[in-house]
Backbone and ligand atoms as CSV (ligand in chain L), in Angstrom:
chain,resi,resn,atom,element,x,y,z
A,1,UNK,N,N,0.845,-1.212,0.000
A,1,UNK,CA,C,0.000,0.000,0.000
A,1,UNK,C,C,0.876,1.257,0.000
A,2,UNK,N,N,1.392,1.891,-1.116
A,2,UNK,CA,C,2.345,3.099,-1.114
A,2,UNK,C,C,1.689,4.158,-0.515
A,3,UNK,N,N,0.671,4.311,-1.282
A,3,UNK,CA,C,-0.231,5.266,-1.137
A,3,UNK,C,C,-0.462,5.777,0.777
A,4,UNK,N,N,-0.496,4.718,1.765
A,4,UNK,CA,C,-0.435,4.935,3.315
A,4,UNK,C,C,0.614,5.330,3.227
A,5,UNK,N,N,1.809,5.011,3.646
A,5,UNK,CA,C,3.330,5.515,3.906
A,5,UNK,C,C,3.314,6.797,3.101
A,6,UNK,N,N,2.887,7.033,2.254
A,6,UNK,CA,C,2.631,8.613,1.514
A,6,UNK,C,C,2.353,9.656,2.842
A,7,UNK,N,N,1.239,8.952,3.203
A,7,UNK,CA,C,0.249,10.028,4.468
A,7,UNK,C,C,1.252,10.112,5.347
A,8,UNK,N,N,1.958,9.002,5.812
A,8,UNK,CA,C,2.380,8.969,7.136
A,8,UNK,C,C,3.406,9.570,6.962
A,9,UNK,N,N,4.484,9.548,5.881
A,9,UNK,CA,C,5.136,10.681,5.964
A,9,UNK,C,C,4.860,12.564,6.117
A,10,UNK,N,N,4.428,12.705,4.890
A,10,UNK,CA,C,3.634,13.920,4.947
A,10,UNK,C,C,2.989,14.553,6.364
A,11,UNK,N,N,2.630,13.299,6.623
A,11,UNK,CA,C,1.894,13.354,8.385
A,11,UNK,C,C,3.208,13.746,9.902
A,12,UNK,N,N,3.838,13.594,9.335
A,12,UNK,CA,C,5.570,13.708,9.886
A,12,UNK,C,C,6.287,14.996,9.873
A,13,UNK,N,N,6.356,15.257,8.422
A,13,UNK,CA,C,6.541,16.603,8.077
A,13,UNK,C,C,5.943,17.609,8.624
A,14,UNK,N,N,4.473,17.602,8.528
A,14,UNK,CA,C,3.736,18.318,9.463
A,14,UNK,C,C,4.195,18.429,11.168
A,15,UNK,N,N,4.073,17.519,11.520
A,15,UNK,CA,C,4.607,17.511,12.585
A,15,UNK,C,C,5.765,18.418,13.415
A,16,UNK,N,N,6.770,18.188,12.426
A,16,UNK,CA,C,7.728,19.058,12.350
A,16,UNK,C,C,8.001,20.292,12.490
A,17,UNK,N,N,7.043,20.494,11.083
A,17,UNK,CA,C,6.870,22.255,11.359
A,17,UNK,C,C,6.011,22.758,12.427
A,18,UNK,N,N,5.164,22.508,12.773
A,18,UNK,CA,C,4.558,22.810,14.203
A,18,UNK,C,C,5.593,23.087,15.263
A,19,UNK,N,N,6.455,22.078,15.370
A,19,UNK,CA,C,7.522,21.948,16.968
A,19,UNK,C,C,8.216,23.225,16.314
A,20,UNK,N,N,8.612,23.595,15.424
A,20,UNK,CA,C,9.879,24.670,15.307
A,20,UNK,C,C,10.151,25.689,16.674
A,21,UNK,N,N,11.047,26.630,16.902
A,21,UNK,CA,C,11.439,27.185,17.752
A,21,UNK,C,C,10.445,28.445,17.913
A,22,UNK,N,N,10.146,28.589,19.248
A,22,UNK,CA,C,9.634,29.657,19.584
A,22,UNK,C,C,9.863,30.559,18.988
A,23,UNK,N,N,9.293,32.080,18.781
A,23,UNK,CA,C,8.886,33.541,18.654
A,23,UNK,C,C,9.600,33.554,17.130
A,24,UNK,N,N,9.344,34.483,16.478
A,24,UNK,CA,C,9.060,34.864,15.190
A,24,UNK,C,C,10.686,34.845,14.148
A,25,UNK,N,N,10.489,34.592,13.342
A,25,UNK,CA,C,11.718,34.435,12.391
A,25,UNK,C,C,12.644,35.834,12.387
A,26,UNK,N,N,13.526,36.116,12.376
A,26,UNK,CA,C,14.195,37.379,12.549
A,26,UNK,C,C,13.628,38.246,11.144
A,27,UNK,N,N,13.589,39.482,11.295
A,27,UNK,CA,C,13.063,40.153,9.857
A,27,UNK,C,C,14.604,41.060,9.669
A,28,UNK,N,N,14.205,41.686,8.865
A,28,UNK,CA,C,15.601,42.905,8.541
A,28,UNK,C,C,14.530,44.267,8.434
A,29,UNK,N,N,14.655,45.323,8.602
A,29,UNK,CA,C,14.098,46.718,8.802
A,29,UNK,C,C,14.517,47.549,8.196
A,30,UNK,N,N,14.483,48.748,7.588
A,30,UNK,CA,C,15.678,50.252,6.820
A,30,UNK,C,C,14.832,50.943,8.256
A,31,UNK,N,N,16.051,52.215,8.476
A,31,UNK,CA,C,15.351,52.762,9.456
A,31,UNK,C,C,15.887,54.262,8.300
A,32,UNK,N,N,15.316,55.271,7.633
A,32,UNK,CA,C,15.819,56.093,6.748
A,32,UNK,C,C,16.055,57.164,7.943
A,33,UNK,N,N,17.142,58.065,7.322
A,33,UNK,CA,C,17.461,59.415,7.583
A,33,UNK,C,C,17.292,60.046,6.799
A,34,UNK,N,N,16.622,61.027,6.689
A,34,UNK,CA,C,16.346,62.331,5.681
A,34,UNK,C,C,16.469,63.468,6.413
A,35,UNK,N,N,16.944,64.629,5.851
A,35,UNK,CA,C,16.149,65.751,6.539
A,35,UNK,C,C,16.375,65.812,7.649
A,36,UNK,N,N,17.483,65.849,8.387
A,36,UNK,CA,C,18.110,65.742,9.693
A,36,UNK,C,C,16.831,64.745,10.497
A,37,UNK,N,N,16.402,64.309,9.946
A,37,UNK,CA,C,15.325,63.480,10.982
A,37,UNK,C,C,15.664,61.675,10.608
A,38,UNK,N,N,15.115,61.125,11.891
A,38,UNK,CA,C,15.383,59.927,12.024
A,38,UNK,C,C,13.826,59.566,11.466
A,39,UNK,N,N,13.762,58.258,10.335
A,39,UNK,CA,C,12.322,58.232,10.074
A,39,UNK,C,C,11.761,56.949,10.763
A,40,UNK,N,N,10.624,56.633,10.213
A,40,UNK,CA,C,10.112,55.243,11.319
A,40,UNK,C,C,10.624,54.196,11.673
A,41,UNK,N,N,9.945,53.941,13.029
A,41,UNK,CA,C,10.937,53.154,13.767
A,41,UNK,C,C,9.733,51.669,14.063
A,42,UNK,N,N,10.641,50.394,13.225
A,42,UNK,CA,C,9.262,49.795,13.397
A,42,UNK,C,C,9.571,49.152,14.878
A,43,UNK,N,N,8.077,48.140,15.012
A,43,UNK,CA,C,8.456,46.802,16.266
A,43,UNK,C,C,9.433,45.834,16.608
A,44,UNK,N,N,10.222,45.877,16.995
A,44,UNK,CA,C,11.593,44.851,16.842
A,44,UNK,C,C,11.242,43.666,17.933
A,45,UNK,N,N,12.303,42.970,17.251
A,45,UNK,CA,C,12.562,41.652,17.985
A,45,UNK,C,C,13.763,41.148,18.205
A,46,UNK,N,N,14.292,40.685,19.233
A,46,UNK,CA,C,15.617,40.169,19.548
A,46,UNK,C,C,15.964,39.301,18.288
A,47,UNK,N,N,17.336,39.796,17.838
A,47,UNK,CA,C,17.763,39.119,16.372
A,47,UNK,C,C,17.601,39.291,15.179
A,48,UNK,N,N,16.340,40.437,15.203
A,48,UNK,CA,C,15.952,41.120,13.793
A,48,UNK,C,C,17.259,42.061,13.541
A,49,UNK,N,N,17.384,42.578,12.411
A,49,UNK,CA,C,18.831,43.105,11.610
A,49,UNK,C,C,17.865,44.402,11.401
A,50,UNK,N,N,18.467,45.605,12.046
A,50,UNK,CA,C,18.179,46.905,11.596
A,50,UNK,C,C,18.973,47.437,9.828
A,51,UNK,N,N,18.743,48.240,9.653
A,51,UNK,CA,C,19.516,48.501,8.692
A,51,UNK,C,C,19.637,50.074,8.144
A,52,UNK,N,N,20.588,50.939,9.143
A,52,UNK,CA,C,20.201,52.325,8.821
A,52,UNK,C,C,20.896,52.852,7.386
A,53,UNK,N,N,20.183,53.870,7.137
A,53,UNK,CA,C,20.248,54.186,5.862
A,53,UNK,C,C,20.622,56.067,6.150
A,54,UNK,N,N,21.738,56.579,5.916
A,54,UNK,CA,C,21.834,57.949,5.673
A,54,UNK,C,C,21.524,58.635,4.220
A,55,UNK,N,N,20.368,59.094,4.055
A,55,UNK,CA,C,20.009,60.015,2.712
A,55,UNK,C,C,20.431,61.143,2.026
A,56,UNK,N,N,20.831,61.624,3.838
A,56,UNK,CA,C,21.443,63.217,3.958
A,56,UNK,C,C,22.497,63.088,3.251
A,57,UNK,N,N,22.995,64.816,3.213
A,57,UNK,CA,C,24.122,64.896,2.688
A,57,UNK,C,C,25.320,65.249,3.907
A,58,UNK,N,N,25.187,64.844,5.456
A,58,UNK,CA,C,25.255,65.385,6.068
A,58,UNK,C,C,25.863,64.138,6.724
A,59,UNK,N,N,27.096,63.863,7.967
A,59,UNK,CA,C,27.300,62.898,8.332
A,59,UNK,C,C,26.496,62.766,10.168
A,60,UNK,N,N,25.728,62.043,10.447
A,60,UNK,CA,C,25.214,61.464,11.446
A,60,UNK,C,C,26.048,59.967,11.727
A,61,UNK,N,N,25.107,59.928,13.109
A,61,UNK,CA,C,25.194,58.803,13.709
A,61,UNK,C,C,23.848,58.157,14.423
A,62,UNK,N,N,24.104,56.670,14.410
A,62,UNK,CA,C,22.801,56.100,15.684
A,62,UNK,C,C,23.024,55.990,16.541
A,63,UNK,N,N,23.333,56.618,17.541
A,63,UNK,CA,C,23.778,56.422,19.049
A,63,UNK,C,C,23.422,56.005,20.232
A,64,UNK,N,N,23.394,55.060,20.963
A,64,UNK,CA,C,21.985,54.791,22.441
A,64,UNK,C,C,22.586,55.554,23.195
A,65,UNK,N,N,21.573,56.298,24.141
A,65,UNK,CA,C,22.046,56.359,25.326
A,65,UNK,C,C,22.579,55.575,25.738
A,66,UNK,N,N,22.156,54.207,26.137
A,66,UNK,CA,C,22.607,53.631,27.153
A,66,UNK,C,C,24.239,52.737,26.352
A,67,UNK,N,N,24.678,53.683,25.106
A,67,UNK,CA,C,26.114,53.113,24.578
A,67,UNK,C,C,25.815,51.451,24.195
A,68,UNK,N,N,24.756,50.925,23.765
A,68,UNK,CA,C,24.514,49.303,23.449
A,68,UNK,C,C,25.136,49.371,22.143
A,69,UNK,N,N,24.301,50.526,21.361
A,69,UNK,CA,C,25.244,50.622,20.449
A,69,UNK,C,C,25.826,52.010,19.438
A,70,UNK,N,N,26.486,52.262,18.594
A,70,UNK,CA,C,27.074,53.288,17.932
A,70,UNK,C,C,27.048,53.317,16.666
A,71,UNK,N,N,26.253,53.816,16.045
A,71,UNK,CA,C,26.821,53.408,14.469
A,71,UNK,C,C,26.657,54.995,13.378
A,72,UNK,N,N,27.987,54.595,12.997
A,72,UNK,CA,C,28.242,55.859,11.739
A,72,UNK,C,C,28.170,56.052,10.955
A,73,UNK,N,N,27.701,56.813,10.535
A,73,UNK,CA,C,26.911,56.988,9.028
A,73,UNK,C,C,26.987,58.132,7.984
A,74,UNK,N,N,28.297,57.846,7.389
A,74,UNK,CA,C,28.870,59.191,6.635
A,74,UNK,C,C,27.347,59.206,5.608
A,75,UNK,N,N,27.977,60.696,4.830
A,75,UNK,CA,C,26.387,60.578,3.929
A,75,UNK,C,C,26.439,59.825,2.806
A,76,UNK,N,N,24.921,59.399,2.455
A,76,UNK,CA,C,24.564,58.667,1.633
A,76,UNK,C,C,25.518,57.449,1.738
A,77,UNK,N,N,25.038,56.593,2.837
A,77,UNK,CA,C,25.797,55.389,3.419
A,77,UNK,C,C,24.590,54.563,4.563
A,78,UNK,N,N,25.122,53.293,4.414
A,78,UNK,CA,C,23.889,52.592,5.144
A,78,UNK,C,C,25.223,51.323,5.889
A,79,UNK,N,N,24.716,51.036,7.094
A,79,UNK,CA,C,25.347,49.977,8.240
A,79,UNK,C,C,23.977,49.421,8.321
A,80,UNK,N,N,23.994,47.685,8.681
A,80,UNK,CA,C,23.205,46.894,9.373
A,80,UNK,C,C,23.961,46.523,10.997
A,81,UNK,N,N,22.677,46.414,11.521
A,81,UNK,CA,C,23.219,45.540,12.941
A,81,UNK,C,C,21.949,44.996,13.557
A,82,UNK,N,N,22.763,44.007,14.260
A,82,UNK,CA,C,21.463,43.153,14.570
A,82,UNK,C,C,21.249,43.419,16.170
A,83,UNK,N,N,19.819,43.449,16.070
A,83,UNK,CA,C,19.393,44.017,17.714
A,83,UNK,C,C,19.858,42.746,18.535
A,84,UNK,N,N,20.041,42.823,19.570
A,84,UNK,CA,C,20.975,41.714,20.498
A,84,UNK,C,C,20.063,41.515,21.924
A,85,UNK,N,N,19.538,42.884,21.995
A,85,UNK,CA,C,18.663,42.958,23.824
A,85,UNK,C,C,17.185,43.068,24.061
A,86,UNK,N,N,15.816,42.902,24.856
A,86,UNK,CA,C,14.903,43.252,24.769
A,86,UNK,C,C,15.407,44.563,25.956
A,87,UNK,N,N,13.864,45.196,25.113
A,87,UNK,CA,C,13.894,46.443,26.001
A,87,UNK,C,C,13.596,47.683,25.166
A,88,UNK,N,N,13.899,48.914,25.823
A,88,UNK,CA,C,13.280,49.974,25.109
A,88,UNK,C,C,14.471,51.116,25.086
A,89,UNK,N,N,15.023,51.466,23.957
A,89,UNK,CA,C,16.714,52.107,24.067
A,89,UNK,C,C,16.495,53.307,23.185
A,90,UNK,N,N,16.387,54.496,23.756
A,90,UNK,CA,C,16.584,56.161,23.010
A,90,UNK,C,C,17.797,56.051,22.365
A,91,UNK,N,N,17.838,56.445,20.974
A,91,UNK,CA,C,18.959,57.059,20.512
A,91,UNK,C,C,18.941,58.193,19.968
A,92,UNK,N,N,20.279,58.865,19.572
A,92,UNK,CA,C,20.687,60.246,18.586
A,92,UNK,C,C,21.586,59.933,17.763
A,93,UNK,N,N,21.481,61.764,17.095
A,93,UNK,CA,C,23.289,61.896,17.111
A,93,UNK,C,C,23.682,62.680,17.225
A,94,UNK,N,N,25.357,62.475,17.426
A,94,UNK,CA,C,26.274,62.516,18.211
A,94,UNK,C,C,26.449,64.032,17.723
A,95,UNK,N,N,26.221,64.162,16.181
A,95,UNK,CA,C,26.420,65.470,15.562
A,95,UNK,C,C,25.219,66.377,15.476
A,96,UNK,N,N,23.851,65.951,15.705
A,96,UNK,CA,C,22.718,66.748,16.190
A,96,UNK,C,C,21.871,66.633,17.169
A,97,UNK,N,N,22.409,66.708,18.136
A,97,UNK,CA,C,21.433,66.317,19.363
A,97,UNK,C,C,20.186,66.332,19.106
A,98,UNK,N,N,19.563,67.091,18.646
A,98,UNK,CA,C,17.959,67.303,18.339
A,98,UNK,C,C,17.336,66.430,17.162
A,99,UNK,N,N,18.269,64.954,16.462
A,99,UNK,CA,C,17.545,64.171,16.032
A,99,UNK,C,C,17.578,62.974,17.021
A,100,UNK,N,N,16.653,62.200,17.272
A,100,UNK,CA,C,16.289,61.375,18.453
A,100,UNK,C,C,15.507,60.539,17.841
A,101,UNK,N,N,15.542,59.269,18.921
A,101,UNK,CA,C,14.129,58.135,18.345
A,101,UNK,C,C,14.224,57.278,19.423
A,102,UNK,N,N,13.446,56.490,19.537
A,102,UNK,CA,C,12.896,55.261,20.382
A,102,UNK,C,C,13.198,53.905,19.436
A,103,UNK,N,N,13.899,53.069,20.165
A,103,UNK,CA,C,13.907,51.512,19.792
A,103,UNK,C,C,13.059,50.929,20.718
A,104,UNK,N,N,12.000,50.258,20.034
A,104,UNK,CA,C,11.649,49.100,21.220
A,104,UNK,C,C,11.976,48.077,20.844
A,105,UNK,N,N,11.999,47.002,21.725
A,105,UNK,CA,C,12.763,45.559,21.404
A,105,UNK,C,C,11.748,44.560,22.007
A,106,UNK,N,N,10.885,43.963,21.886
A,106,UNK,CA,C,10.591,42.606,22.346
A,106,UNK,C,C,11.608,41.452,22.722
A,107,UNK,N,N,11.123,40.626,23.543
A,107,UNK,CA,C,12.339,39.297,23.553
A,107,UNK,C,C,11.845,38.250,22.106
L,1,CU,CU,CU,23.115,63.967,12.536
């Protein structure tokens, strides 16, 4: 009977994918700079890959307060990094104090 061992595999497979690992597949994000402004900032998740993008003609940075992390961004230049912590982390930069944003992080 091929046709059973068909199911029961298939029936297996399924299986499988169900058990996979907890919480959501990592995504990747652009976070743009324009216009001395930092633009939207989406929902993160531990392990998702940011990916800032400088538009300006102007050199910035992403900076945390709390120094988790730093990243530089001559103009018209883009760095990835991957979020590492849950939690909720303000950043700037270093060269305009008055652009700012909120990271939130889920676990
Ligand atoms: Cu700046």
């Amino acid at each position: 009977m091929p046709w059973l061992s068909w199911i029961f595999a298939t029936a297996t497979v399924a299986t499988f994918g169900v058990g996979g690992p907890a919480g959501a597949a990592a995504a990747t994000y652009e976070i743009t700079i324009a216009q001395m402004q930092f633009g939207t900032v989406p929902g993160l998740h531990v392990g998702d890959v940011i990916t800032w993008r400088n538009n300006d003609i102007f050199h910035h940075t992403a900076t945390a307060r709390d120094k988790s992390f730093d990243v530089d961004l001559p103009p018209k230049s883009e760095r990835s990094m991957t979020v590492k912590q849950p939690g909720t982390v303000d950043f700037y930069c270093r060269f305009h104090p008055g652009m700012t944003g909120t990271l939130g992080v889920q676990p």
